[in-house]
Residue, then its C-alpha position, 0 to 999 in steps of 0.5 A: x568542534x565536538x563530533x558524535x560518535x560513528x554509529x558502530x557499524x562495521x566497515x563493510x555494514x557501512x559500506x553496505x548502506x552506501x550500495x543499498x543508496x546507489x542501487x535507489x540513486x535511478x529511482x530517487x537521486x537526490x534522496x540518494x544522494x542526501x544519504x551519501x552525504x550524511x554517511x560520510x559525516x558520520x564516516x569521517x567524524x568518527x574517532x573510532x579509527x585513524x584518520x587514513x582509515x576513515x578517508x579510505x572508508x569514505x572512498x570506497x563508499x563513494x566508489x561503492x554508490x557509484x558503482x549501485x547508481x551504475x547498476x540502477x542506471x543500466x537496469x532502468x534503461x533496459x527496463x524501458x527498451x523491453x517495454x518498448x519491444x512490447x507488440x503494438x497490437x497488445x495496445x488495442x486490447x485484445x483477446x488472445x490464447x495465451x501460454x506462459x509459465x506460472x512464476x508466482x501465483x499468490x491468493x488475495x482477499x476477495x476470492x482472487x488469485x493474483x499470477x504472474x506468467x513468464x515465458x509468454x507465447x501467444x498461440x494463433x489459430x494456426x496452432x504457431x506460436x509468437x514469442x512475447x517479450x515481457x511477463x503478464x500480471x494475471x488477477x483471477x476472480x473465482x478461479x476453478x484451480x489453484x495452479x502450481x508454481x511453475x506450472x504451464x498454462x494456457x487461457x485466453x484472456x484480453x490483454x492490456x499494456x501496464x498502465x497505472x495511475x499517474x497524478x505524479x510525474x512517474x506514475x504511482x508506483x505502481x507501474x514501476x514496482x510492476x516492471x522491476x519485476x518484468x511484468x509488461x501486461x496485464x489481465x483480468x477474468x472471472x471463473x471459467x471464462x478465461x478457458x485456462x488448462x493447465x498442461x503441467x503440475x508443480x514439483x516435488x516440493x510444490x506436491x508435497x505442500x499440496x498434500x499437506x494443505x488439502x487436509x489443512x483446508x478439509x479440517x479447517x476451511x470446511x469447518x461447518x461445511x461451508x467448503x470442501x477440497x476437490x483433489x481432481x480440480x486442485x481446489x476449493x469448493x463450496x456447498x449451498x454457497x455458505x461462507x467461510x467464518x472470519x476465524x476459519x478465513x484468518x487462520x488459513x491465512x495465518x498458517x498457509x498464507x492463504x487470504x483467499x476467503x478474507x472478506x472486505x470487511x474482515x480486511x477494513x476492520x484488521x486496517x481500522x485496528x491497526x493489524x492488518x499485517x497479522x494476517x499478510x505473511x510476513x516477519x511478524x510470523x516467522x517471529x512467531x514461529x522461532x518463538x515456537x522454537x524457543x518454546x520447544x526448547x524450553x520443553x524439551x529441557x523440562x522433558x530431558x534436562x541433560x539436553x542443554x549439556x549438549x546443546x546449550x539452549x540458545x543453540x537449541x532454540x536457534x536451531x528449532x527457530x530456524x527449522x521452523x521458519x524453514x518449514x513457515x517459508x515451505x508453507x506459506x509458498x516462498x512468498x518474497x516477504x516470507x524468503x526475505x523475512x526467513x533469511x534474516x532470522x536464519x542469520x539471527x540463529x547462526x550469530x546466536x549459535x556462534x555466541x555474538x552479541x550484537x545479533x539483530x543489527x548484524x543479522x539484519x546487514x547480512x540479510x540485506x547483503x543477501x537480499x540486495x545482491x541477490x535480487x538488487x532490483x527489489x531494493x525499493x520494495x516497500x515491504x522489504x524497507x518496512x522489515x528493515x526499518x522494523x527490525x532496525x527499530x528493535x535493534x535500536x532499543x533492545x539495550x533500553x529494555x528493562x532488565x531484572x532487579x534484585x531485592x532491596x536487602x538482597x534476599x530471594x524474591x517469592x515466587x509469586x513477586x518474580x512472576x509479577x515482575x516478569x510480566x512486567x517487564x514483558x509488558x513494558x518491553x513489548x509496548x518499547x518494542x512496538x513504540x520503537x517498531x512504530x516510530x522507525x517506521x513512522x514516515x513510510x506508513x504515513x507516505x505509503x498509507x495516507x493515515x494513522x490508526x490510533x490504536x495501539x492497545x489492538x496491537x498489545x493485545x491482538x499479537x502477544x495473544x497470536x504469538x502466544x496462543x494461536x500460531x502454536x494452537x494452528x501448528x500443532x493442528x498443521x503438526x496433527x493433519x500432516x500425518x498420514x490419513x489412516x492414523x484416524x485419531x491423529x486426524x481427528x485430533x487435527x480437526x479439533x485443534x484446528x477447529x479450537x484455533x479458528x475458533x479463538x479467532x472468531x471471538x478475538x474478530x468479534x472482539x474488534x467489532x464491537x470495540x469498532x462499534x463502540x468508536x475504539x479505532x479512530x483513524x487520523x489523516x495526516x500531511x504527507x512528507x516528503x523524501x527530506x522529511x523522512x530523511x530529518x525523522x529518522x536523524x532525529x531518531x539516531x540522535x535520541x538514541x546516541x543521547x540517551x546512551x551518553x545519558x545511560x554513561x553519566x555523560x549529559x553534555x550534548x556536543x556541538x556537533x550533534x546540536x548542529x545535526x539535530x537542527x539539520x535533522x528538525x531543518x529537514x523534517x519540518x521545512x518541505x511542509x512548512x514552506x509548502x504550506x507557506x507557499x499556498x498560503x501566500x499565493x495568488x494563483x488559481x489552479x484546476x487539477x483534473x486527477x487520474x481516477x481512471x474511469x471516473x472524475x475528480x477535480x481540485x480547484x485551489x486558489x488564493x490564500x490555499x483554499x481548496x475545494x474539490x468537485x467528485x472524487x472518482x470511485x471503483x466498484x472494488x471493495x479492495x480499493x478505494x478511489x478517495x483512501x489510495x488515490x484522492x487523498x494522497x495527492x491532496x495531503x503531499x505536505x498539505x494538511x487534510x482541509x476543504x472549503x468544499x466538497x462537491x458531488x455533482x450526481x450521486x453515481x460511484x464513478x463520482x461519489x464513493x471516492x468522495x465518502x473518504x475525505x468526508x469521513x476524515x478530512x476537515x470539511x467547510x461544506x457538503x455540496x450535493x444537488x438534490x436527486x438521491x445516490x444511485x447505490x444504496x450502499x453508497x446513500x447509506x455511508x454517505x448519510x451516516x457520515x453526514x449525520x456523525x460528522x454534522x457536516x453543512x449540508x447545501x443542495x445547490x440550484x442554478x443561480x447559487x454561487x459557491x464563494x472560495x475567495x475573495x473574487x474567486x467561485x463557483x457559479x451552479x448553471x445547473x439543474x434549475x429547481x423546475x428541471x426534469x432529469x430523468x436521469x441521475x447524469x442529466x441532474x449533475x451540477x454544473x458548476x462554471x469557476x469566475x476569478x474576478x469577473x473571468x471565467x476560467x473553467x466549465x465542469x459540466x459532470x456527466x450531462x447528457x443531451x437533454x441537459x445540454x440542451x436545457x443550458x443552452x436554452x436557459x440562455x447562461x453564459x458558460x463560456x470558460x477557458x477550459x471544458x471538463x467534457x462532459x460524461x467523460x466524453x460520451x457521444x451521448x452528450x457530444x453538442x456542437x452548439x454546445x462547444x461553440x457557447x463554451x468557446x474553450x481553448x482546452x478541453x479535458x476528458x476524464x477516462x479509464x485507460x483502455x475503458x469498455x466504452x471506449x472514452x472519450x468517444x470517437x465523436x468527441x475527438x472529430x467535434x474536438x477536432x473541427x473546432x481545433x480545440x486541443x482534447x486531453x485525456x488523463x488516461x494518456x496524460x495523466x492528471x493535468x493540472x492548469x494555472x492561471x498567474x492572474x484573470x485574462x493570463x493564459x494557463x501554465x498546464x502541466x501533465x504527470x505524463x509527458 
């Protein structure tokens, strides 16, 4: 049987492959492992070697992934003894004195700084002080300093263990991205509250690039004079509480990395466009910087044409790139994104200057063998695998990229003709560029981000016009305020320049909101596929691309063995959705899911045939997470497509409502299920009523009585409000809603009663029996009713709460009402979401839980 090619990586690139799939084998065996096999294949099928050296190859593969999975294996087990060594009284949340050592402190949107503190020590009253094992993930609000690197502080901050959401066994990812990095803790304060006090500075380096930054952000971030730097408080500080512009906002991130001053709205609009990783410090701007270089060394042979006798101008360009990047990296703080991203275009420039050809695949292995070997546990991380599935992608197409053609009658083309034709070719590579870009990267952006902007001409325009124009406008700015104060031109100059290049950037923000106006950015959720999925996508891709280089050689016959591989590869990608939706299609369970939202509710009930309706959708406060977007959406879109009969709000409350306003704006929807009080949060009614109205979504105000139809035999039945009912408060308007299959009453969803309301069911004299309670108000003592229970008669009772919550959910008196009627009390902030199913009407459920 005919067998494809060997991809042509080197021995040891493709033993590389094999350590990067043990290093992930702990986390993902079977994806691993499916990795393994496929390499193999690829190893052994190759006709580019003799067949003693191909099955040596294939050992040491073997060999080398057992030896990553040996490491994976060890490091995950001593990750779990150091969190069991975390003290028991960090359990109970207090508020201690800390002190610790500064090991990363990084700005976010929002006015946040986000710090990560090692070397913990806990100081009494005393003075003593208790080694702490574990690092402390710290997110400050409104901080009053921007500290140093390596700097020691002390505060006093409420601690809490790491504790993420958990709708998957094994959490979110959250959790174990935070522990690979040693982090145990976690905090949260705003302003001055936390009492912190620096007791160092940063070094050298970190002084140096604080100096530099200070005039950048006094030329730049106060333009207009919203903001001005106080040196004595290492920070930023506002005049008459005036914001900084989106312009002057973008450009600090885009040249220092600073995203402290970006706005929610400026962060949703970049996502809605597709272009939010232009303004996160990443490759994208290390490569507009060694395009910089290679301009400088355009100039500098325009200026001294006998440099290149010298230094041949890809050296040049090389040599300057690498300078740059370094500088970049200096800059930006040697974020983990920008070292990893520096490293790779670091390898690019040596290969150039050594003269290799196959520059980007083998600059990208030598970057992972550094990055991997360094720092193995970071192998996982998302924005590493987005780099390298990136770069891969460019790899991958760069020998398809159109080259210059000569004239048809061999002559010189005019000059105008040849600037014609290198625009085009530049706008033809670029749109393969991020064609190839987009479609390696495809799975992950699905899986990671729950949905796909579709607009790529954002991305055509925005980044050519970013790399071209604004990066060298901001660093010649950076250029100009780096030198010394008393040159007063050169700083004048500075803030001009920089002003120019914030002001480009307005109108190019401005640009995309009225192009979002106008309706340009649509969003699309998709299923996400699993692991095998990804694995079958990117065969495909491999596939395509070693059949369009037999067709580039004349050759158009497809060997046997690559049909066979590309049926795998369709096998793979297809099956897990395919067979899921099949699944729920034939099935004739009922299901209830009481999802992790924290201190919020959300429920899924799914029942015959696949429908599906949910009831809430949990919501947060935050404008920088959304509870529908990053936690709703991605457990119902896990191989099943983005469809409800139902979606019901029981009362118009955040914690219940905003993260519903997501599924409703994407998904398809049958119906909107609402009572009748308004939303509490104008906001909120706002968005909520626009979408409505958009969308055209059937709108029905239910009533006790009203039934909600999801199969046959299976409902809703509303208990309540009646149409004559008095709340007084929004909870005690909640719709509450009682799941019958087939005449047997399988769950109460009271939402956030409270005492009048239970008191107004119990006299309308319903049946609300059910098997299964939801508590209601997330367990409040507020509407804690034994009479209640007892009418209820359930076997299961489920609170829905944030770990460690200021009210303390559910309440002490939940769990003694619990408790005397030997009624078993799940919490998801202890259990994760807890999903029950019933076979058939009268079978006890099958519960299950994400944690265990």
């Amino acid at each position: 049987m005919d067998r494809p090619a060997l991809v042509p990586l080197l021995g040891w690139q493709q033993l590389l492959l094999a350590a990067l799939a043990g290093f992930l084998a702990a986390a993902a065996p079977w994806a691993a492992g499916l990795g393994l096999v496929l390499l193999l294949w690829f190893i052994i099928g190759s006709r580019a070697a003799p067949l003693r050296h191909r099955v040596a190859l294939a050992v040491a593969a073997v060999a080398v992934f057992g030896l990553g999975w040996a490491w994976s294996f060890h490091t995950e087990q001593a990750r779990q003894a150091e969190a069991a060594a975390a003290p028991a009284w960090v359990e109970q949340g207090p508020k201690v004195r800390l002190r610790g050592r500064i090991a990363e402190a990084v700005t976010r949107p929002g006015r946040r700084l986000r710090i990560v503190l090692d070397d913990l020590e806990r100081i009494h009253q005393d003075g003593s002080a208790e080694a702490m094992p574990g690092a402390l993930r710290w997110t400050w609000l409104d901080p009053p300093v921007i500290p140093a690197e390596g700097a020691h502080i002390v505060a006093t901050l409420r601690l809490r263990p790491l504790h993420g959401l958990a709708n998957q066994p094994g959490g979110d990812g959250y959790e174990q991205y935070w522990r690979s990095r040693g982090v145990l803790y976690t905090a949260f304060s705003v302003g001055d509250k936390a009492e912190a006090m620096l007791l160092s500075r940063g070094d050298a380096l970190w002084e140096a690039r604080l100096a530099v930054r200070e005039k950048v952000f006094r030329h730049l971030i106060a333009r207009g004079a919203p903001w001005t730097w106080a040196p004595a408080a290492d920070t930023w500080q506002s005049q008459d509480g005036a914001a900084v512009s989106p312009g002057g906002a973008m450009a600090a991130a885009l040249l220092l990395g600073e995203r402290y001053f970006l706005d929610a709205g400026s962060m949703t609009l970049m996502k809605r466009a597709d272009l939010a990783h232009s303004v996160a410090l990443s490759g994208l701007h290390v490569a507009c910087m060694a395009l910089i270089g290679a301009g400088l060394a355009f100039l500098a042979g325009w200026l001294w044409s006998g440099i290149y006798l010298r230094v041949p101008r890809a050296r040049l360009a090389a040599l300057l790139a690498c300078v740059l990047a370094l500088v970049y990296v200096w800059l930006g703080g040697g974020s983990p994104s920008l070292v990893r991203a520096a490293v790779m275009f670091i390898f690019f420039g040596i290969l150039l200057w050594m003269g290799r050809r196959s520059v980007i695949i083998d600059g990208l292995f030598l970057a992972l063998a550094v990055i991997c070997f360094t720092t193995p546990e970071l192998t996982g991380d998302l924005r590493l695998v987005l780099s390298a599935a990136s770069v891969a992608g460019i790899a991958c197409v760069v020998p398809f990229l159109p080259g210059p053609k000569p004239s048809g009658d061999g002559s010189p083309k005019p000059r105008w003709r040849r600037w014609v034709d290198r625009s085009w070719r530049y706008l033809l590579g670029f749109l393969l560029v991020t064609l190839a870009v987009h479609l390696a990267t495809l799975p992950l952006r699905v899986w990671y981000f729950g949905n796909l902007p579709l607009n790529p001409l954002a991305n055509i325009i925005w980044l050519p016009l970013l790399g071209g124009l604004i990066m060298p406008v901001l660093v010649l700015g950076l250029a100009l305020a780096a030198l010394p104060w008393s040159w007063g031109a050169a700083q004048y100059a500075a803030a001009h320049v920089l002003g120019f290049g914030a002001t480009l950037l307005d109108g190019m923000a401005a640009g995309l909101r009225w192009l979002d106006g106008h309706g340009f950015f649509g969003t699309v959720v998709t299923l996400r596929p699993t692991w095998p999925s990804w694995v079958g996508w990117w065969l495909l891709l491999v596939l395509a691309l070693l059949w369009l280089e037999r067709r580039r050689s004349g050759r158009d016959h497809l060997p046997r063995g690559w049909q066979a591989l590309a049926c795998v590869g369709v096998a793979l990608m297809v099956a897990p959705p395919a067979l899921a939706g099949i699944q729920a299609m034939r099935s004739e369970a009922v299901s209830l899911t009481i999802l992790d939202v924290g201190q919020g509710q959300s429920v899924l009930v799914e029942g015959p045939g696949g429908v599906r309706a949910l009831v809430d959708g949990g919501g947060f406060r935050s404008d920088f997470f959304d509870a529908g977007e990053d936690v709703v959406s991605p457990y119902l879109t896990r191989n099943r497509l983005p469809r409800l009969a139902y979606a019901v709000v029981s009362h118009g409350h955040t914690d219940h409502l905003k993260g519903l306003l997501f599924p409703l704006r994407l998904y398809d929807v049958g119906a909107f299920v609402r009572n009748s009080e308004p939303v509490a949060a104008q906001e909120e009614r706002e968005e909520l009523a626009a979408i409505l109205a958009r969308r055209k979504l059937p709108v029905r105000v239910a009533f006790a009585g009203d039934s909600l139809p999801l199969a046959e035999g299976l409902s809703f039945e509303v208990v309540h409000p009646s149409p004559e009912f008095e709340a007084g408060e929004l909870n005690d308007s909640s719709l509450v809603l009682r799941l019958v299959w087939r005449g047997h009453p399988l769950a109460l969803l009271p939402g956030d009663i409270e005492a009048k309301a239970v008191r107004a069911i119990l006299d309308s004299g319903r049946d609300i029996t059910a098997e299964v309670l939801i508590a209601p108000h997330h367990g409040g003592a507020s509407s804690v009713n034994m009479e209640f229970y007892r009418a209820v008669g359930p076997r299961i009772a489920v609170a829905s709460a944030g770990y460690l919550n200021q009210w303390r959910l559910p309440s002490m008196k939940l769990r003694s009402a619990m408790q005397k009627l030997d009624i078993p009390l799940i919490v998801t902030s202890s259990h994760g979401a807890v999903r029950m199913t019933w076979q058939a009407p009268g079978r006890d459920p099958a519960v299950q839980a994400a944690r265990e």
